[in-house]
N, C-alpha and C positions, 0 to 999 in steps of 0.2 A: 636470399640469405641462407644459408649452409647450418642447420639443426646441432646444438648442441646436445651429442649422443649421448653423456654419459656425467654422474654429480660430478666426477673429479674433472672434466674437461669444464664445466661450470667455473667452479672455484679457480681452475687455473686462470680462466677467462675473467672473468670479477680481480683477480689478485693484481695480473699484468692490467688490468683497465685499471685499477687504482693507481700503481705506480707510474704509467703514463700520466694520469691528470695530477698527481700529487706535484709535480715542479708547476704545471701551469698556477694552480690554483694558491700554490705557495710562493708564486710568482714574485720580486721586490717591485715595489713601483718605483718608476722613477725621482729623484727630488725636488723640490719646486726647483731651487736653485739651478739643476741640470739641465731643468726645462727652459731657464730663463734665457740659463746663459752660457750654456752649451752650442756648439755648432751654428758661432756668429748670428748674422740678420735674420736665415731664418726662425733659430728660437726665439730670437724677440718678435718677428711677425704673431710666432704662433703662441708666446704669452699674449702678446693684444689682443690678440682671438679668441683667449680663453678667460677674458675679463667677465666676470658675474659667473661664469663655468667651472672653477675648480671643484673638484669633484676628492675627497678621501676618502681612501677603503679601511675601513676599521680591520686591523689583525686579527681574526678573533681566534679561540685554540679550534682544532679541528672536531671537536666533540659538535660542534655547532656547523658544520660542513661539513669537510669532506668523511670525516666519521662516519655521518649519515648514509653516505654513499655503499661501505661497506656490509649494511647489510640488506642489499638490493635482492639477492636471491631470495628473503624471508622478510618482504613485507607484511604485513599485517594484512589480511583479508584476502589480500590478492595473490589466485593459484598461480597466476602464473612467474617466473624469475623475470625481473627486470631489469637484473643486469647486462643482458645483451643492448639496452636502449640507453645503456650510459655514453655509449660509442662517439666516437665524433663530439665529446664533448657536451651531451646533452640532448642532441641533432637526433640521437637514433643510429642503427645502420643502414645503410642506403639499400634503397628499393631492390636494386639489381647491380651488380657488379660493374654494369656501361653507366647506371645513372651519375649524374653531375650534380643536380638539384635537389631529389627527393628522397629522402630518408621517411624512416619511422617512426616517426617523433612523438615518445609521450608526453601528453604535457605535465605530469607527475617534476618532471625533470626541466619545468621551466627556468625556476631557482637557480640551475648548473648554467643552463644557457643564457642566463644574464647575468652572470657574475662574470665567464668566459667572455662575454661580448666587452663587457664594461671595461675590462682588463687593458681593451685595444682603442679605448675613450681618449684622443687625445690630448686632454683637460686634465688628469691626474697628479696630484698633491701628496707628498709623504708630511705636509706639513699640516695640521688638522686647522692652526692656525691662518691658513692662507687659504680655508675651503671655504667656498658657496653651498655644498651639501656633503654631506657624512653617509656615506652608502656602509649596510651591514649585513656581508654573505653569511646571512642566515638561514639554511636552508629549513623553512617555518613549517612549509605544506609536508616535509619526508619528517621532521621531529613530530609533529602532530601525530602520524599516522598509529600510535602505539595508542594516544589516546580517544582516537577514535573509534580503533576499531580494535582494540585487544582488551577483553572482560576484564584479565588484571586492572588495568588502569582508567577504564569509565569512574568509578567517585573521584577519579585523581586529578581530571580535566583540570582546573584550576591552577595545577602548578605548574603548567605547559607554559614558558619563559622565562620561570621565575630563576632559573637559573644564567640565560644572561640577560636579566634583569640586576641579579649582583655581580655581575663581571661588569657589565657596563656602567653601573654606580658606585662600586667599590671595588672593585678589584684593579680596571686598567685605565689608570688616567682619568678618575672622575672627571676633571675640568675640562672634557669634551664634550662628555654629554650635559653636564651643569651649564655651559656658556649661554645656552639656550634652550636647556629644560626639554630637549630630544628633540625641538623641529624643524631641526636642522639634518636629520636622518630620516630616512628613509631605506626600504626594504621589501623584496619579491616574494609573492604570496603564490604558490602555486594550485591554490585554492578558491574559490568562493569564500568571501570576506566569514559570510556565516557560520560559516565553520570556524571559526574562532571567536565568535561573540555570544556564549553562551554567557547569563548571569551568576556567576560565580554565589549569590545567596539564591539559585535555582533550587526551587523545591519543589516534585521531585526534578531530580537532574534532565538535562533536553540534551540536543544534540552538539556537540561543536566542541572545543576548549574555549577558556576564560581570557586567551592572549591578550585581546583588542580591551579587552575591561580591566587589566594590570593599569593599577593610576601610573605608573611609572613610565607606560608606553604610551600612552593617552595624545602626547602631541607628534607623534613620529608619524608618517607618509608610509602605508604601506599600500605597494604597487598590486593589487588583485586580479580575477581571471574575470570579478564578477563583484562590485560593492553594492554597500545596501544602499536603499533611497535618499536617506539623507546623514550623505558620511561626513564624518569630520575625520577622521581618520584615515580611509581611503579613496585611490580611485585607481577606477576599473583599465585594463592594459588587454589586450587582444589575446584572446589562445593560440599558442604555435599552431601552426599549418604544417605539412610534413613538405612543404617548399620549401627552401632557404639556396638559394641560387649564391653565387661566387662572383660571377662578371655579371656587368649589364646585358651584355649581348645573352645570357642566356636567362636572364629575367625578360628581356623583349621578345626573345625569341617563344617562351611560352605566354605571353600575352597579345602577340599577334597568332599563335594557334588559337587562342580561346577568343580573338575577337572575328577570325573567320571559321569559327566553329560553327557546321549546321546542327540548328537546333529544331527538332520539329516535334518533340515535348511540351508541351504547356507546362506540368509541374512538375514537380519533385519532392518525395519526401524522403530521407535517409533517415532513419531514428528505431527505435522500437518504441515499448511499451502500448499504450492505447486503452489496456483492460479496466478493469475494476469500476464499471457506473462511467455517467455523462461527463466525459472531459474533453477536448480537444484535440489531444492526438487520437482518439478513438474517434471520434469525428473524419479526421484527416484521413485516416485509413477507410473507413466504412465508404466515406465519397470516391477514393482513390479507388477502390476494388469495384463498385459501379461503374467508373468512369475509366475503364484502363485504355480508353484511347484517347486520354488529356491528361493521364497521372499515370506518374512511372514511383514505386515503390523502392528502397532499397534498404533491405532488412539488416538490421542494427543491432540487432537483439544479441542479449549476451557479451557483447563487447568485439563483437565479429566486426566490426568496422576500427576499429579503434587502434592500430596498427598496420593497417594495409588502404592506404591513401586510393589505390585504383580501386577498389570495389564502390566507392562511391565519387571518384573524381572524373570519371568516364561518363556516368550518366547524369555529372550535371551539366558535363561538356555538351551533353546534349539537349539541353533543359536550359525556359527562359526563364522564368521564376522556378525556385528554392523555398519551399515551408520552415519555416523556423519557429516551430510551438515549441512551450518551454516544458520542462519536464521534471528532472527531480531537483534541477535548479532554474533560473530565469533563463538564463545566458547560454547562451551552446558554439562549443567549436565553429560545429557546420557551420554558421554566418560568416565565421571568415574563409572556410573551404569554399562556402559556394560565392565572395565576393571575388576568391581567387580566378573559381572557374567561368567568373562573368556572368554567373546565374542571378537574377536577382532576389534578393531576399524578403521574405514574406512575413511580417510579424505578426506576432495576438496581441503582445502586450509592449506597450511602449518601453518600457523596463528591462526589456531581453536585449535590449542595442540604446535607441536614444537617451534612454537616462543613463546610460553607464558608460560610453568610447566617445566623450567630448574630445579627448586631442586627438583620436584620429577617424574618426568615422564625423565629418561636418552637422553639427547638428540642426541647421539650418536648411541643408540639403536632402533630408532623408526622403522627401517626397521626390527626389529626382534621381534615388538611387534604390528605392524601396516602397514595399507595398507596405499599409497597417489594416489588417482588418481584426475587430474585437473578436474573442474570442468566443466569449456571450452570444455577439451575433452570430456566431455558427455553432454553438453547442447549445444554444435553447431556442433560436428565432431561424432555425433554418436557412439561413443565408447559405449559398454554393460558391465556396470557396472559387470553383471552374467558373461560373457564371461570372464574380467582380472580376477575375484577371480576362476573362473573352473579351469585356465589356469597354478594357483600355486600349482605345486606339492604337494602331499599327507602327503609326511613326512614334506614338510614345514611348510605347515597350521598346522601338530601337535607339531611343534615348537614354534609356535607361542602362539598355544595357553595355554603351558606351560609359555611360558615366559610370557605371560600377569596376569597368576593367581602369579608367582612372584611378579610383579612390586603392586597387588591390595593392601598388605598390607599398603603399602607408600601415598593411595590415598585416606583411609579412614582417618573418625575420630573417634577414639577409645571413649566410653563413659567416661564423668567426673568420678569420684572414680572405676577407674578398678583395675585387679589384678598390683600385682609385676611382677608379670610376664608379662604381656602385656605390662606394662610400659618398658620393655627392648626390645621391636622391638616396631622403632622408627615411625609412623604415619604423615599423612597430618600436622596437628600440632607440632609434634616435628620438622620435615624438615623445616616448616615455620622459627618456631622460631632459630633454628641453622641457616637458610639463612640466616635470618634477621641480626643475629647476626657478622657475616662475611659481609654482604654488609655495614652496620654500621662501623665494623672497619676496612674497606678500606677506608672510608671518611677519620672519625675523627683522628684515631689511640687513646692512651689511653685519659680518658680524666678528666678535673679537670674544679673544678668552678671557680676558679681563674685567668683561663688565658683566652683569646677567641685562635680560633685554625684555622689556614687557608687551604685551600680544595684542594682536587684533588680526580676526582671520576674514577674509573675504569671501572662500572658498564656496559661497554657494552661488555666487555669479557664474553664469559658464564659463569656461576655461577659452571657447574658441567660437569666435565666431568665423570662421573661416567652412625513376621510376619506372617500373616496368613497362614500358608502352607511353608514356606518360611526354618523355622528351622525344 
């Protein structure tokens, strides 16, 4: 990717990326009507199809999107511009000028990439009346960031929504969201749920904004990178990976590289931190630098990984297990880069994957596509991390690591406009929206704007028992 020399090539770059996404995102959606009964037998096939599916996008003004997007060069906290990663839609810009699949993908910018995906949802309703869920391109995680991390606005946490909080109640079409008192909406969290569940009577003030504690938002589905233990409000949705393939043929084509990948690594750790007293990634690393001929390190520190997908997609192509200790939150990218790379993943705490990616990570299978060792047991009782993974049989670990190149397709995000074919093995994005759509109508069951509809949630039953160099 070719260095933006100078502020004014900046701005010009930021300004033409806005006006390109600004028709996407301003996009009309189709009408029910058009869908029904337009283009003869097949639009009635494909309304059969979209029976319990209809899906409406709420208009909302741009202050609430693509706004946001405008000031990518001056995030809050972060040096660096992030307007170059708006590219492609949310995707990033790609690895290298020949890549097909791999971009740079932050996930800051998940919010852009599922509202772009949703766009091309063949299920969409201009009619609010004739929807099974109410989707709201909210971009939550990029309006947060002022109150997270800009001194101005720390006591201000609280009022992080409340603005369309009144656009959604009073201002456009109350009798959307009244019909069903919000939970029949849903909406992309490009954050860890935490961060928005601070107690708005916090005394003194803790970290987060007060979103998820607005009574107003209380029954609404928000899609996160990472929920708490036991949410009523959300669930957890996988972190982009910097893959997003177009055709099947070149999602096969890198999963038969990484299923005859030689691997002669025992571990892997990619992450920083490890300092400050007895934790577990200081564990990880103090075993790792003893044992550098069964653990391969690859240093994370500062956010040196965080944009360059090959500095650590190489060595776990080379690597049978992948460490995944959790760090300033539970949950971590890496589990889905290293399911990508057919590494398998290592956990401390149940709560970094099994309690959080019910519809796409099998919670029933974790034992056959991952390790769990407690954390405790290696940070106070001496357990060797090297020593449990030696200790599992040869044809297990090659079990394993079949079934992890399995589960990878379900954890990616396929690119915006890919093939027909790709579009039929279902992705991160498809599983979202099928859950969603299934936790919605256990709430509501069907629903009309005429009547208000009273509740009952089930949601704590599982949901499922079921680049450069790079291509």
């Amino acid at each position: 990717m070719k260095s933006l020399e100078s502020p004014a090539s900046i701005l010009s770059f930021c300004l033409l990326l806005i006006l390109l996404l600004s028709p996407v995102l301003s996009r009309s959606i189709p009408r029910t009507a058009e869908l029904e009964e337009g283009n003869g037998g097949n639009a009635k096939e494909k309304a059969a199809g979209c029976d319990g599916r209809w899906i409406y996008i709420r208009e909302l003004p741009p202050r609430f999107n693509s706004d946001l997007l405008r000031g990518c060069n001056s995030f809050p906290i972060f040096s660096d511009d992030f307007c170059p990663f708006l590219a492609n839609h949310g995707l990033g810009p790609r690895t290298h000028n020949r890549s097909r699949s791999w971009y740079r993908t932050d996930p800051l910018y998940l919010e852009l990439l599922f509202h772009r995906r949703l766009l091309e949802y063949p299920c969409l309703t201009s009619d609010p009346a004739h929807a099974d869920a109410v989707f709201l391109p909210y971009y939550t995680g990029l309006d947060a960031l002022p109150y997270l991390y800009s001194p101005d606005f720390y006591n201000n946490s609280a009022q992080h929504g409340l603005d369309l909080h009144r656009f959604l109640h009073d201002e456009d079409n109350p009798k959307i969201w009244a019909r069903s008192s919000g939970h029949d909406h849903f909406l992309v969290m490009a954050r860890p749920a935490w961060d928005f569940s601070q107690d708005p009577a916090a005394d003194p003030q803790l970290w987060g904004t007060s979103f998820l504690h607005l009574p107003g938002f209380l029954n609404l589905t928000a899609l996160t990178v990472e929920s708490r233990p036991d949410p009523w409000q959300e669930h957890a949705i996988p972190y982009p990976t910097s893959f997003h393939p177009a055709t099947i043929a070149r999602l096969e084509s890198w999963l038969d590289r990484a299923r005859h990948s030689h691997r002669p690594t025992l571990m892997l750790f990619a992450g920083g931190g490890g300092g400050g007293g007895p934790n577990i990634r200081g564990s990880i690393r103090a075993e790792c630098e003893n044992r550098t001929d069964l653990c391969e390190i690859v240093d994370c520190s500062d956010g040196a990984c965080a944009h360059d997908p090959i500095r650590y997609m190489r060595p776990m192509l080379r690597s049978r297990f992948c460490l995944q200790p959790p760090g300033d939150t539970l949950t971590r990218r890496s589990t889905f880069d290293s399911i990508l790379a057919g590494c398998v993943p290592v956990f401390f705490e149940e709560i970094s994957a099994k309690a959080q990616y019910g519809w796409h990570l099998p919670p029933n299978e974790y034992g056959n596509f991952s390790v769990y060792i407690p954390k405790e047991e290696v940070v106070f009782n001496s357990v060797r991390i090297a020593d449990v993974l030696t200790a599992i049989p040869k044809e297990v670990v090659e079990r394993m690591l079949r079934r992890v190149l399995d589960i990878a397709p379900r954890v990616i995000y396929r690119r915006h406009g890919s093939s027909a074919g790709l579009r039929g093995k279902k992705d991160a994005f498809d599983l979202a929206i099928e859950g969603v759509l299934r936790r919605i109508k256990r709430r509501i069951g069907p629903p009309t704007l005429s009547e208000p509809i009273l509740f009952h949630d089930d949601d704590d039953v599982e949901e499922i028992n079921m680049m450069d160099g790079l291509e």
